[in-house]
C-alpha positions, 0 to 999 in steps of 0.5 A: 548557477552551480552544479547542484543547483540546476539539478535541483532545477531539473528534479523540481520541474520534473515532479511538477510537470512528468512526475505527477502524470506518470505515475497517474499514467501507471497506477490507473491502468495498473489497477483497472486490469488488476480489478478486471483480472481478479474478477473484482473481487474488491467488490465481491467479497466486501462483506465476506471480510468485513463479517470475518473483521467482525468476528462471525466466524470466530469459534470460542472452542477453538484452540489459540489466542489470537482472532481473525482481527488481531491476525489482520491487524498483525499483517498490515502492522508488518507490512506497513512498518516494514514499509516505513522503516525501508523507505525511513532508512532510504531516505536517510542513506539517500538524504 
């Protein structure tokens, strides 16, 4: 068994066994205290921003072009195409 085979043994067997569970470990108690600390605003303000999504709040007199749901939309498109195109280029550069 070669070099490079058994680290691939090792990085198998961790993502089986640790991997999974550490990161379980550290995104529940993340988020649990993020909930409580924000004073659950997920819940809260749940129908705040689907009534701003909705267009409630819109005003046809208002000067601009662009409504609460296409700046949504534009946010998350960034944040998430940002997102994909570091981790598209890591994986690459790692490869």
């Amino acid at each position: 068994m070669n070099f490079l085979n058994w680290f691939d043994h090792i990085i198998q067997w961790y993502n089986n066994y640790i991997g999974v569970y550490a990161v379980l470990l550290m995104l529940i108690p993340t988020g649990l205290y993020f909930i409580i600390r924000l004073n659950f605003l997920n819940v809260t303000k749940l129908w705040h921003s689907i009534r701003v999504v909705a267009g409630k709040y819109d005003n046809k007199e208002d000067k601009g072009d662009v409504s609460h749901f296409k700046a949504l939309t534009t946010a998350l498109s960034a944040t998430v195409g940002t997102g994909n195109i570091v981790g598209v280029s890591l994986a690459i550069y790692l490869g």
